[in-house]
Biopython code that builds the backbone (N, CA, C, O; Angstrom):
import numpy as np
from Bio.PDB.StructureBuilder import StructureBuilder

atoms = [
    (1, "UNK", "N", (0.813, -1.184, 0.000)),
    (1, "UNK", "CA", (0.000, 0.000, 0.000)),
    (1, "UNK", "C", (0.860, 1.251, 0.000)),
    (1, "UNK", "O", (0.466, 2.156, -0.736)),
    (2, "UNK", "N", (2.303, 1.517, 0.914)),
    (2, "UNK", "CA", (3.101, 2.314, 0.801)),
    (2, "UNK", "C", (3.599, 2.436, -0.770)),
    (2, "UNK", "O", (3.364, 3.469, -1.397)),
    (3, "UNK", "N", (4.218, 1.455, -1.301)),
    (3, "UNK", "CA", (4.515, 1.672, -2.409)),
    (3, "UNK", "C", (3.572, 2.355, -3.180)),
    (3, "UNK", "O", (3.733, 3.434, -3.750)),
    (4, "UNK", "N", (2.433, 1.549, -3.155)),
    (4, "UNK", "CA", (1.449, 2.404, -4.500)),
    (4, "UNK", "C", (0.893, 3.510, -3.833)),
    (4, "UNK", "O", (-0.039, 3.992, -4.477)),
    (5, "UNK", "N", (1.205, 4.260, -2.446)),
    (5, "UNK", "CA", (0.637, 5.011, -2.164)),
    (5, "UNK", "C", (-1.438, 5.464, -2.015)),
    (5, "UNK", "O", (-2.135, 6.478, -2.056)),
    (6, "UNK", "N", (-1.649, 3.864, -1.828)),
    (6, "UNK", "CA", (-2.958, 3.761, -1.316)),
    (6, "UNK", "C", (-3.073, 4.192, -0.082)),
    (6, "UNK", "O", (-2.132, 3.818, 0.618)),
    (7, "UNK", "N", (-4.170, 5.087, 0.677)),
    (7, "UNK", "CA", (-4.578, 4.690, 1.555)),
    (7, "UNK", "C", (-5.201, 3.555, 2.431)),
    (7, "UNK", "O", (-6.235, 3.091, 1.950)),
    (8, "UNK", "N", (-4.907, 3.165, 3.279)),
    (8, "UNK", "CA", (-5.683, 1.673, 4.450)),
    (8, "UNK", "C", (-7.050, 2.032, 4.133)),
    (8, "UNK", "O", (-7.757, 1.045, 3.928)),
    (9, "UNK", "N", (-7.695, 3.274, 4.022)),
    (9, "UNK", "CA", (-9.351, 3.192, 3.842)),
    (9, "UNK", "C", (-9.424, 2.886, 2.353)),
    (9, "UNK", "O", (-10.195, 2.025, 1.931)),
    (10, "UNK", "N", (-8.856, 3.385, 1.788)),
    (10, "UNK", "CA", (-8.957, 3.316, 0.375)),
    (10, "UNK", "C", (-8.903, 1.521, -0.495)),
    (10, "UNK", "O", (-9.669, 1.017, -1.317)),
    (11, "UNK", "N", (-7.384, 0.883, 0.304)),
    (11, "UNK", "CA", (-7.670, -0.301, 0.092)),
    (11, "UNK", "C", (-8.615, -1.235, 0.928)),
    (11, "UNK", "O", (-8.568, -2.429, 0.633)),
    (12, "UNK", "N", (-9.543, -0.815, 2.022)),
    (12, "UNK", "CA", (-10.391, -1.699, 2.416)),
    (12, "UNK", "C", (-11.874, -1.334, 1.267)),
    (12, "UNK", "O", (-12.723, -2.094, 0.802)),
    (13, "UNK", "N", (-11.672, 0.115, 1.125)),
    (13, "UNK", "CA", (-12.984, 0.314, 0.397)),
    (13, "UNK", "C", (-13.096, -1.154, -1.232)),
    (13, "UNK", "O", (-13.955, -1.920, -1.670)),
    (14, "UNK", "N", (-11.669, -0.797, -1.555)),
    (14, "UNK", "CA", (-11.428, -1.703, -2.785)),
    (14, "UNK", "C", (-11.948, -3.311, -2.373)),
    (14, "UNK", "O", (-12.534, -3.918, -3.270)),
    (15, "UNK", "N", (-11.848, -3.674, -1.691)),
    (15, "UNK", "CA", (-11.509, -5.129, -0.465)),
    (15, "UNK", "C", (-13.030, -5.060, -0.528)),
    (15, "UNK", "O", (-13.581, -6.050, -1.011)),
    (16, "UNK", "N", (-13.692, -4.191, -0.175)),
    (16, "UNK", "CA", (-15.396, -4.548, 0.352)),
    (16, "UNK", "C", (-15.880, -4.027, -0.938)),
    (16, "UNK", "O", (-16.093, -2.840, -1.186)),
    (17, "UNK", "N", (-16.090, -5.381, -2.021)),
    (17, "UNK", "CA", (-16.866, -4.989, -3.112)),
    (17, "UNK", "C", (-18.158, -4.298, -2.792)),
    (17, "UNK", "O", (-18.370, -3.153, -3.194)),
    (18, "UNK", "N", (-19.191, -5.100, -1.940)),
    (18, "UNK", "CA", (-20.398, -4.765, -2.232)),
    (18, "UNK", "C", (-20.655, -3.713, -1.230)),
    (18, "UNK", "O", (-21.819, -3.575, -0.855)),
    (19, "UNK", "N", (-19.681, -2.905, -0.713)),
    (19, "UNK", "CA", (-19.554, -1.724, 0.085)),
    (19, "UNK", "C", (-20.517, -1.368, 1.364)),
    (19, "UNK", "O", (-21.177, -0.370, 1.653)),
    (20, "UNK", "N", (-20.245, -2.962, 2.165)),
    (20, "UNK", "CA", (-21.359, -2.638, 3.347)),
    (20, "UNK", "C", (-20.599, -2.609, 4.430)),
    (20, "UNK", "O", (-21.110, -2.769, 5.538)),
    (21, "UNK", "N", (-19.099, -2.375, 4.252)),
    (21, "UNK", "CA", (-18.916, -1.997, 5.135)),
    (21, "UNK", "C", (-17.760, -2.804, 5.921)),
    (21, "UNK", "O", (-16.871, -2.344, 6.638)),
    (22, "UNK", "N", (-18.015, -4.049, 5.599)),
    (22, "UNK", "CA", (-17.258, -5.829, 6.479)),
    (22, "UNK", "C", (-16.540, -6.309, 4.858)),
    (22, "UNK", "O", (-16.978, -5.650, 3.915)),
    (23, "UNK", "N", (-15.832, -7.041, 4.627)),
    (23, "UNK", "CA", (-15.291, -7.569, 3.778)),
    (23, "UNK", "C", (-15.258, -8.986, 4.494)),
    (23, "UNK", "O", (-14.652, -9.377, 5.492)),
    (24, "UNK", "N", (-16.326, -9.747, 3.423)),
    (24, "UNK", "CA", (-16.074, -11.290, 3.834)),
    (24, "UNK", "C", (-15.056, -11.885, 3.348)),
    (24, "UNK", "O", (-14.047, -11.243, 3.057)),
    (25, "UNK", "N", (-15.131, -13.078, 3.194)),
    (25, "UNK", "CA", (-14.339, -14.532, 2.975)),
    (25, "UNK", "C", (-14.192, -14.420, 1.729)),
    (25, "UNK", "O", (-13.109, -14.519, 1.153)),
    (26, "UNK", "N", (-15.629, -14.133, 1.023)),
    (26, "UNK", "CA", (-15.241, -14.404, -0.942)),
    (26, "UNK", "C", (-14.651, -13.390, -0.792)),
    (26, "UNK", "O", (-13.577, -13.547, -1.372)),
    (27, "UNK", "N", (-14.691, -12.437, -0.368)),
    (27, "UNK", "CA", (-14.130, -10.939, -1.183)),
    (27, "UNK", "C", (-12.541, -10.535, -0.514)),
    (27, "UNK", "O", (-11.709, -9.777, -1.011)),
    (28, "UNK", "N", (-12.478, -11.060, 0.353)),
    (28, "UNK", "CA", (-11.087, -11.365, 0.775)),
    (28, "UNK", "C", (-10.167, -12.239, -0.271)),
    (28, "UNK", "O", (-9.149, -11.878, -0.863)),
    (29, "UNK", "N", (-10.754, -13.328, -0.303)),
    (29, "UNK", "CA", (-10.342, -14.321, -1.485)),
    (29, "UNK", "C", (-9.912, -13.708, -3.074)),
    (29, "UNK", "O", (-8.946, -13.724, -3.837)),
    (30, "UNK", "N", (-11.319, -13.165, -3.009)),
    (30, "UNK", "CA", (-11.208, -12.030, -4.338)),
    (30, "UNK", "C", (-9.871, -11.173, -4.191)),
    (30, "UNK", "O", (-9.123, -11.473, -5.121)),
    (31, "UNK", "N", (-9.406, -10.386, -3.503)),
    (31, "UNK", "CA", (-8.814, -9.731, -3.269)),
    (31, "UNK", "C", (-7.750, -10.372, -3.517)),
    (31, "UNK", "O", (-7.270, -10.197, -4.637)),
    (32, "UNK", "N", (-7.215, -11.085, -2.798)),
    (32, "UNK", "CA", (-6.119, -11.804, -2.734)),
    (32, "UNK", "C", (-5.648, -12.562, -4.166)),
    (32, "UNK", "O", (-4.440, -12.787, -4.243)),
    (33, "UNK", "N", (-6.449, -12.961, -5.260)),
    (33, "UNK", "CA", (-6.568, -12.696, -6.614)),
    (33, "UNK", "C", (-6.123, -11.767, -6.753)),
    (33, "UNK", "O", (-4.894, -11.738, -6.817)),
    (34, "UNK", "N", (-6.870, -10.549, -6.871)),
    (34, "UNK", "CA", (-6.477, -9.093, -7.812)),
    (34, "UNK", "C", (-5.260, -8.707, -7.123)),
    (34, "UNK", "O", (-4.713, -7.695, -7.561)),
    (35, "UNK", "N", (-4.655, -9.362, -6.025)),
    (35, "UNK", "CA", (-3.464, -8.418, -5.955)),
    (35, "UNK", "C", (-2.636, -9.971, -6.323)),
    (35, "UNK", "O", (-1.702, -9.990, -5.521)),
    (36, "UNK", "N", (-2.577, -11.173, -7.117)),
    (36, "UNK", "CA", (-1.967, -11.671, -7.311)),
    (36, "UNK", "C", (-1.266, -12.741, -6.891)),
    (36, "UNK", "O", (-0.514, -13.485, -7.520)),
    (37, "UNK", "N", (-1.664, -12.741, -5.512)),
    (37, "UNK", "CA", (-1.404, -13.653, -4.235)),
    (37, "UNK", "C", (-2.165, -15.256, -4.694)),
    (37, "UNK", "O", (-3.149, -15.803, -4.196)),
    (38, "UNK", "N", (-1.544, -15.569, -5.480)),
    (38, "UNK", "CA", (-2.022, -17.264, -5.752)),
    (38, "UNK", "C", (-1.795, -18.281, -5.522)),
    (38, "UNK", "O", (-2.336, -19.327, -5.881)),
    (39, "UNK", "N", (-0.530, -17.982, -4.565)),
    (39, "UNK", "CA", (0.587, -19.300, -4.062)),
    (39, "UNK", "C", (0.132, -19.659, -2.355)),
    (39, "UNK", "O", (0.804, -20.400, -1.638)),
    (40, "UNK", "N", (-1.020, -19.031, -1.958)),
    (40, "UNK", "CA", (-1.533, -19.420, -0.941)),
    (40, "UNK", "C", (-2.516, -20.844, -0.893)),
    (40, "UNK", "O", (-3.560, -20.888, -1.544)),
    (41, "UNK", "N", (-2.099, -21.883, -0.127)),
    (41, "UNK", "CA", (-2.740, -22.959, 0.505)),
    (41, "UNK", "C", (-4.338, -22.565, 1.130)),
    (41, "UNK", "O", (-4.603, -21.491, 1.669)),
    (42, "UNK", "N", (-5.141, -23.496, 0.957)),
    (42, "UNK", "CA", (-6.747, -23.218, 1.885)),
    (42, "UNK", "C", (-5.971, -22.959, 2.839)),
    (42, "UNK", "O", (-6.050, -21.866, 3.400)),
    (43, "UNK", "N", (-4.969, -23.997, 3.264)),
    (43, "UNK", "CA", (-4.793, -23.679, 5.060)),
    (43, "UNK", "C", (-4.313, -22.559, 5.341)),
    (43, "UNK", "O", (-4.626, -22.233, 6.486)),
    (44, "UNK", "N", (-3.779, -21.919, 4.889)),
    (44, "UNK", "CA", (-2.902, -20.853, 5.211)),
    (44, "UNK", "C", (-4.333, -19.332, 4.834)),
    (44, "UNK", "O", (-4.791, -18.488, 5.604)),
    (45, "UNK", "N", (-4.548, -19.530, 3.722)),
    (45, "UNK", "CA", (-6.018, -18.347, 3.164)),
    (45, "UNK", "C", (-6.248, -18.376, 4.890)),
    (45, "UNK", "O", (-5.842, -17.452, 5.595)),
    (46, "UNK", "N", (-6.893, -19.467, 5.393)),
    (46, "UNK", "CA", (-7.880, -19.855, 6.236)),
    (46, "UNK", "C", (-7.202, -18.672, 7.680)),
    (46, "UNK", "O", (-7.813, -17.849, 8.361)),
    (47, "UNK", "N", (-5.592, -19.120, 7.690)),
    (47, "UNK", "CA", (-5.067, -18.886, 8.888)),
    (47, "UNK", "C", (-4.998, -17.319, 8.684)),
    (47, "UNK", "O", (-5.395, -16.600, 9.600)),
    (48, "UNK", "N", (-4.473, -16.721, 7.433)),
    (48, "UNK", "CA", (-4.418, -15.284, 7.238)),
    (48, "UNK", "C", (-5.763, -14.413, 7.762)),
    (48, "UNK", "O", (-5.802, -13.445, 8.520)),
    (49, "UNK", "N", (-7.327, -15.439, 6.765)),
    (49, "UNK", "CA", (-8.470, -14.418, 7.282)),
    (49, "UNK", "C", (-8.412, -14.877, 8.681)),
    (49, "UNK", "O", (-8.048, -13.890, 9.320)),
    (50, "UNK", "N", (-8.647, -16.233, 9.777)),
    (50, "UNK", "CA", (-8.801, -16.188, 11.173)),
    (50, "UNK", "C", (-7.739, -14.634, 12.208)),
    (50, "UNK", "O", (-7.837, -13.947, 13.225)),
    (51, "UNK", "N", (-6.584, -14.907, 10.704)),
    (51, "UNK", "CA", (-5.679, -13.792, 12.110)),
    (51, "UNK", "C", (-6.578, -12.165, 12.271)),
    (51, "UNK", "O", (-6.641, -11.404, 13.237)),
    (52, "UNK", "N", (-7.366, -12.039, 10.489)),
    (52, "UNK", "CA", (-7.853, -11.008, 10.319)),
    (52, "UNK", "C", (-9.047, -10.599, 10.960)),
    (52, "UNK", "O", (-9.202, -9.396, 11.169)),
    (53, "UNK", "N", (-10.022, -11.510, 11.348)),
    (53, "UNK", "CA", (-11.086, -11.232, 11.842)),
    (53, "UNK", "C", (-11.176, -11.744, 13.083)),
    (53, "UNK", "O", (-11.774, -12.682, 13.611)),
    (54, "UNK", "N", (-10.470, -10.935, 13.402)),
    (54, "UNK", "CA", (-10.181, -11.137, 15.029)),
    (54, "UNK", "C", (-11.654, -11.384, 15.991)),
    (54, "UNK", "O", (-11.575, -12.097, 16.992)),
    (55, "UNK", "N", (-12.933, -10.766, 15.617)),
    (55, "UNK", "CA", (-13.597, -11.259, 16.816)),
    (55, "UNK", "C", (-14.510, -12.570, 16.250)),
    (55, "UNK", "O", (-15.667, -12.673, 16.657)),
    (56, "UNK", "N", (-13.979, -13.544, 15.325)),
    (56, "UNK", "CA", (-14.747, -14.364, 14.570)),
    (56, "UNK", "C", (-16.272, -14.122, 13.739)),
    (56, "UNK", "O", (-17.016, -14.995, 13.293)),
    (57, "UNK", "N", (-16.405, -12.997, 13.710)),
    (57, "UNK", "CA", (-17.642, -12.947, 13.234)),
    (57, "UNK", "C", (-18.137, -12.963, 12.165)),
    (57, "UNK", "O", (-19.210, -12.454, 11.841)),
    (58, "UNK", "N", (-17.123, -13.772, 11.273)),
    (58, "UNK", "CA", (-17.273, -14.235, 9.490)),
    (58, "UNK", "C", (-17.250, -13.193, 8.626)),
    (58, "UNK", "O", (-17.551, -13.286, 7.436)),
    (59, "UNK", "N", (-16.773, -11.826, 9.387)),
    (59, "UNK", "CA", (-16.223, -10.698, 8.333)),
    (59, "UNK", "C", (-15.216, -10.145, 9.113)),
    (59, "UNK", "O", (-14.896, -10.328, 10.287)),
    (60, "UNK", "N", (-14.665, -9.249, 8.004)),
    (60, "UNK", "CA", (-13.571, -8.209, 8.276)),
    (60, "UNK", "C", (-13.977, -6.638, 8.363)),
    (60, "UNK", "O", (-13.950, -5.853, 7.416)),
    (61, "UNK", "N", (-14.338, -6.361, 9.623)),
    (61, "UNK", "CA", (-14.937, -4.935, 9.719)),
    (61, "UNK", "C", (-13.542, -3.669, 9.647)),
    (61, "UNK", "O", (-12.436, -4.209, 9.676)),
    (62, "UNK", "N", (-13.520, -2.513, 9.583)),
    (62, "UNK", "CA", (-12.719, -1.389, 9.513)),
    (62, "UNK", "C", (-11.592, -1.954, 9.999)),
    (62, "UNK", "O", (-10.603, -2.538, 9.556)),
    (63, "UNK", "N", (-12.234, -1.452, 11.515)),
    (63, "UNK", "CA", (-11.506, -1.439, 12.684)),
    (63, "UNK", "C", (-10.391, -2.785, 13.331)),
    (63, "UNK", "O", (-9.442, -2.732, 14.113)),
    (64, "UNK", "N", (-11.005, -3.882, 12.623)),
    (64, "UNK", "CA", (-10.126, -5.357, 12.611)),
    (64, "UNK", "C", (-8.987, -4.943, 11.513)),
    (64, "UNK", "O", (-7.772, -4.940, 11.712)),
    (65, "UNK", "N", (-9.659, -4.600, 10.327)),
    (65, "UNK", "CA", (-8.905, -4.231, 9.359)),
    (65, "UNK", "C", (-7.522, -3.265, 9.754)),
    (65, "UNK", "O", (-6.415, -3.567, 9.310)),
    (66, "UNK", "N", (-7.673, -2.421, 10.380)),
    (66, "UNK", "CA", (-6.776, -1.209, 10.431)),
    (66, "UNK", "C", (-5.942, -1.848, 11.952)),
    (66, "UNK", "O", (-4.751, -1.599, 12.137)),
    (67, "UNK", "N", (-6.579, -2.494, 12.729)),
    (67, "UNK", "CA", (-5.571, -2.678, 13.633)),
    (67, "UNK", "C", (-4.767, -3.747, 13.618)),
    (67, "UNK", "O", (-3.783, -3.819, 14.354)),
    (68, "UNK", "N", (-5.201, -4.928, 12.553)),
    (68, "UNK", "CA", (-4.071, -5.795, 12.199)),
    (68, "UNK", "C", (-2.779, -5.080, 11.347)),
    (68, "UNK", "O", (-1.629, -5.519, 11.329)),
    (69, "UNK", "N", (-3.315, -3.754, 10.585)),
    (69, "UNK", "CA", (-2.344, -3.479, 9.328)),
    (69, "UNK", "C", (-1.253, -2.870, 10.380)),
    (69, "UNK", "O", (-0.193, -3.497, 10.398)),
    (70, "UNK", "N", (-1.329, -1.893, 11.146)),
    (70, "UNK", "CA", (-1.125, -1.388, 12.547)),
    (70, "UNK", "C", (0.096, -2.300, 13.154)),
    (70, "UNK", "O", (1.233, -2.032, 13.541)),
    (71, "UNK", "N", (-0.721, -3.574, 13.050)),
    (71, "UNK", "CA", (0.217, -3.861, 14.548)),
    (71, "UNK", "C", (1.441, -4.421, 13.168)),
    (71, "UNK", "O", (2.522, -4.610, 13.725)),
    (72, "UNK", "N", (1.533, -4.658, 11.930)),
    (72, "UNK", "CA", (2.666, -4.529, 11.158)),
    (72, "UNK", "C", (3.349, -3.169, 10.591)),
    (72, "UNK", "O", (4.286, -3.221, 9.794)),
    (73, "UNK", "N", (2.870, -2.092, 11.009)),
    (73, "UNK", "CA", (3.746, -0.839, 10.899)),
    (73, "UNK", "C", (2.628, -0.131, 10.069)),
    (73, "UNK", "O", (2.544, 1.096, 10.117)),
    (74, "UNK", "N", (2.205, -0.494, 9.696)),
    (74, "UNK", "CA", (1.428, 0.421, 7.908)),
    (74, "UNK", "C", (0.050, 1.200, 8.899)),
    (74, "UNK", "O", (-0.729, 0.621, 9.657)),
    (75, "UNK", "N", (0.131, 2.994, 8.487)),
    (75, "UNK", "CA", (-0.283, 3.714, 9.377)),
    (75, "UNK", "C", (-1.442, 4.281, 8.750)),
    (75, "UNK", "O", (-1.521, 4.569, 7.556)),
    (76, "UNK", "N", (-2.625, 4.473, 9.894)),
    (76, "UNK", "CA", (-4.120, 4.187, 8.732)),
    (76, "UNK", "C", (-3.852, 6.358, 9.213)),
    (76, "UNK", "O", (-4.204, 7.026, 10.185)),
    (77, "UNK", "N", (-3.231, 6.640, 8.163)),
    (77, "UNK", "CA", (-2.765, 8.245, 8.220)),
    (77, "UNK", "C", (-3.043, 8.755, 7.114)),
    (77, "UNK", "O", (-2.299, 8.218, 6.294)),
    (78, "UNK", "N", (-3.951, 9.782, 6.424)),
    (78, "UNK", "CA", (-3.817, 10.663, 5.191)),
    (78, "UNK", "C", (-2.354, 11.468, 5.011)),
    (78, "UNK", "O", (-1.591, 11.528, 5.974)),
    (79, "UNK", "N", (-2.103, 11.910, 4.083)),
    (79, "UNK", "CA", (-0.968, 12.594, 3.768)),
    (79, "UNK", "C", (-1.140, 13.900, 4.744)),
    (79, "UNK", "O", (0.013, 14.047, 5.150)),
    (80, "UNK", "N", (-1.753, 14.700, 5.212)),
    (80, "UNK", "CA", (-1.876, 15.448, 6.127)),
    (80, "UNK", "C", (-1.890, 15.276, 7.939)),
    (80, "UNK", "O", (-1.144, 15.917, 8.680)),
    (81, "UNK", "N", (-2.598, 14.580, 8.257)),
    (81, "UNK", "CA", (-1.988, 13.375, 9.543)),
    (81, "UNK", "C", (-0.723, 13.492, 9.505)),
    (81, "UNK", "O", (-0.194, 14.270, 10.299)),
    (82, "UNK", "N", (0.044, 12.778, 8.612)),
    (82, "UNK", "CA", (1.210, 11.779, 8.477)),
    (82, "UNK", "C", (2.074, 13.738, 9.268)),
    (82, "UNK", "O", (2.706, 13.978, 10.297)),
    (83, "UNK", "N", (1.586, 14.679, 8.044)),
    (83, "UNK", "CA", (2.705, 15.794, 8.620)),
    (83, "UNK", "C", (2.689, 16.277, 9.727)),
    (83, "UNK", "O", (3.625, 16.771, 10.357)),
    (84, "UNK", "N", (1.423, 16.130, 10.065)),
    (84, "UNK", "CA", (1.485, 16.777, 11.922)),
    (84, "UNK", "C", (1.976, 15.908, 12.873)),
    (84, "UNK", "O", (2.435, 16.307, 13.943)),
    (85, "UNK", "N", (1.875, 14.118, 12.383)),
    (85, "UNK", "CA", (2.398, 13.106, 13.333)),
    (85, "UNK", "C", (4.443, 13.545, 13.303)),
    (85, "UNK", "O", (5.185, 13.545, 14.285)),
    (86, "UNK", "N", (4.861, 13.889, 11.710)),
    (86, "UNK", "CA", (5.902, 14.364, 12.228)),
    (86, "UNK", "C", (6.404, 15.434, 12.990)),
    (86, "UNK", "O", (7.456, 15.668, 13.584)),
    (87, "UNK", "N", (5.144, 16.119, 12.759)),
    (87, "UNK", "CA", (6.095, 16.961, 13.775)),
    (87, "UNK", "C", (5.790, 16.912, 15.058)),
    (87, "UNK", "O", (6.437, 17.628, 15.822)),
    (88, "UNK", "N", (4.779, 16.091, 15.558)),
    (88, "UNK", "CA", (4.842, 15.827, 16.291)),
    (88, "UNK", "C", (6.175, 15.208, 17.297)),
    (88, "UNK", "O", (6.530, 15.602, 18.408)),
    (89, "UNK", "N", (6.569, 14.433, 16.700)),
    (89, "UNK", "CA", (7.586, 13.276, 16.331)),
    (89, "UNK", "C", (8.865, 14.113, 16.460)),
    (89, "UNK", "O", (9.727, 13.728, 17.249)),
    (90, "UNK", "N", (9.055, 15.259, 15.724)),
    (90, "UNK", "CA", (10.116, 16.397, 15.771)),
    (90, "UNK", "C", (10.082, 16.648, 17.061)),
    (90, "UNK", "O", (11.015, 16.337, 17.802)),
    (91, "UNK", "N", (9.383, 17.029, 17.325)),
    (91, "UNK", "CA", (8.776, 17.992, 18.624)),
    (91, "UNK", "C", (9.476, 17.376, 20.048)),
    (91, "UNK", "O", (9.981, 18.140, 20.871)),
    (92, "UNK", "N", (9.433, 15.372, 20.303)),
    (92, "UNK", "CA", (9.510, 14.995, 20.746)),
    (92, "UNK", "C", (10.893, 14.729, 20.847)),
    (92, "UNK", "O", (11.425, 14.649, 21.954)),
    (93, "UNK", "N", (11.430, 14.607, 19.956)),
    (93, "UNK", "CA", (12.720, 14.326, 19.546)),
    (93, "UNK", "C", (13.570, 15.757, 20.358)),
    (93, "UNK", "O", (14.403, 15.759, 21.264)),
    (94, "UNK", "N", (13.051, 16.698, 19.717)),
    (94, "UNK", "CA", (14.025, 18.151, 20.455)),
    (94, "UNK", "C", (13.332, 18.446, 21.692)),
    (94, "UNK", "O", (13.272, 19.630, 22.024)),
    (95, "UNK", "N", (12.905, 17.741, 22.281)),
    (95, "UNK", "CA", (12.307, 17.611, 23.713)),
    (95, "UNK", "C", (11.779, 19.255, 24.165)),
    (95, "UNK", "O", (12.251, 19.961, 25.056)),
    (96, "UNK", "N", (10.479, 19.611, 23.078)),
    (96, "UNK", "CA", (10.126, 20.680, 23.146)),
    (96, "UNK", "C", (8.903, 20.182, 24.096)),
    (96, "UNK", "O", (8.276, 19.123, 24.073)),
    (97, "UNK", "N", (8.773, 21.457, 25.041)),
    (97, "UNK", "CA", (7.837, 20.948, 26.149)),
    (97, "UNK", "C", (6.138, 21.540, 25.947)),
    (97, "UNK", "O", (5.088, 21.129, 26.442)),
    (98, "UNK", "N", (6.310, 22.210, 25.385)),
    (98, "UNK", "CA", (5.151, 22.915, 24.813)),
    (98, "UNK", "C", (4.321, 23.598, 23.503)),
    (98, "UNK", "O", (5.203, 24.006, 22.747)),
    (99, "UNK", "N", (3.488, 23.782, 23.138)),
    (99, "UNK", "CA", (2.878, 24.161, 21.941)),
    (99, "UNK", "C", (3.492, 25.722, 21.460)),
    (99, "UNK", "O", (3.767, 26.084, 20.315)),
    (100, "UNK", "N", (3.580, 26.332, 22.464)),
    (100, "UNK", "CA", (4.123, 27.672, 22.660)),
    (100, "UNK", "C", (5.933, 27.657, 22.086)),
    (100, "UNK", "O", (6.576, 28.334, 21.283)),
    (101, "UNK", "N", (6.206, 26.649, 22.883)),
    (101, "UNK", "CA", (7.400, 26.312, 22.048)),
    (101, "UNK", "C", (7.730, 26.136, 20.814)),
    (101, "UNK", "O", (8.500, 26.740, 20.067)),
    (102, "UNK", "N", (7.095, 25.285, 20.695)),
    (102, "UNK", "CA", (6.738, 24.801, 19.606)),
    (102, "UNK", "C", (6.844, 25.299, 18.157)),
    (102, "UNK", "O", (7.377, 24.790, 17.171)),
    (103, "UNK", "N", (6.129, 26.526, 18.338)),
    (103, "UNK", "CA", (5.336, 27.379, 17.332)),
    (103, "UNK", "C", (6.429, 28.667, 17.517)),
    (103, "UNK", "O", (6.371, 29.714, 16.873)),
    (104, "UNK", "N", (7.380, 28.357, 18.490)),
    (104, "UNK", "CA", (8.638, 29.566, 18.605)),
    (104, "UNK", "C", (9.549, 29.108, 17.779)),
    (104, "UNK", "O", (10.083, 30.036, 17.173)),
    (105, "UNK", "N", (9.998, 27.961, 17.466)),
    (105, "UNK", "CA", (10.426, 27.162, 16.545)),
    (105, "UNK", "C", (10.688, 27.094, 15.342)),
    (105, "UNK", "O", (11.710, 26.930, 14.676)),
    (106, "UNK", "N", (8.973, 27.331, 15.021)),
    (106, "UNK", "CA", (8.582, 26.916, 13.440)),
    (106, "UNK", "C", (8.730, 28.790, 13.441)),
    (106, "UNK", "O", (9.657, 29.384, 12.890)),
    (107, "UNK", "N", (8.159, 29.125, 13.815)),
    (107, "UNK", "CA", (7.756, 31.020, 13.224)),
    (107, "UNK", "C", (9.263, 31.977, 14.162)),
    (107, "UNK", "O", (8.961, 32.920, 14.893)),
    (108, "UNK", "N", (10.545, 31.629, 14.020)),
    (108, "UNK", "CA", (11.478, 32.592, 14.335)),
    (108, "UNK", "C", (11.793, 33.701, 14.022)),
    (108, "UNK", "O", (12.842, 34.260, 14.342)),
    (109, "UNK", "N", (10.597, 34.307, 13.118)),
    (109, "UNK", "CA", (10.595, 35.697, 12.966)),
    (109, "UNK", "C", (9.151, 36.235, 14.197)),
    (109, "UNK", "O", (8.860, 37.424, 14.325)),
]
sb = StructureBuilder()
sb.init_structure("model")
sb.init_model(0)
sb.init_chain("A")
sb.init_seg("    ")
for serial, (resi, resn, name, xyz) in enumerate(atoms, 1):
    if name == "N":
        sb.init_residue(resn, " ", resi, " ")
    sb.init_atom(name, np.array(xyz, "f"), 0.0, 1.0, " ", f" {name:<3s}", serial, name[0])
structure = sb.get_structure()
């Protein structure tokens, strides 16, 4: 998704053909087609969706969705997010203690 520069909503929207929201089993399957993934075993399909739908409930809702991608690094962030998380991230790094600071920083005139 980094590479092609998809968004996590963007590729679940793709993922949930019939757009209600959950991405089942076929459309997972489907998926896993269109991105080419053909060298997967039933057993393994099986073990990938169980890891995915974490509360068993025979779909893949958002929120399962985004916190499995999560706990492998990939950040459910728009390109605007992403810049305030850095500087956030800056911020933390130069062990600035405040917003006031902060903004003394960025605006030194």
């Amino acid at each position: 998704m980094k590479r092609a520069k998809i968004s996590v909503k963007a590729t679940f929207e793709e993922f949930d053909e019939n757009g209600d929201g959950d991405i089942s089993k076929s459309e997972f399957i489907e998926a896993l087609r269109k991105l080419r993934i053909n060298d997967l075993s039933t057993m393994q399909i099986d073990a990938l969706w169980n890891s995915l739908d974490a509360d068993h409930s025979g779909s893949i809702d958002y929120r399962e969705f985004v916190s499995k991608l999560e706990r492998y690094g990939v950040k459910n962030r728009d390109p605007y997010e992403d810049i305030i998380y850095q500087m956030i991230e800056a911020a933390h790094k130069a062990r600035i203690k405040s917003m006031a600071d902060f903004f003394k920083v960025i605006d030194a005139e």
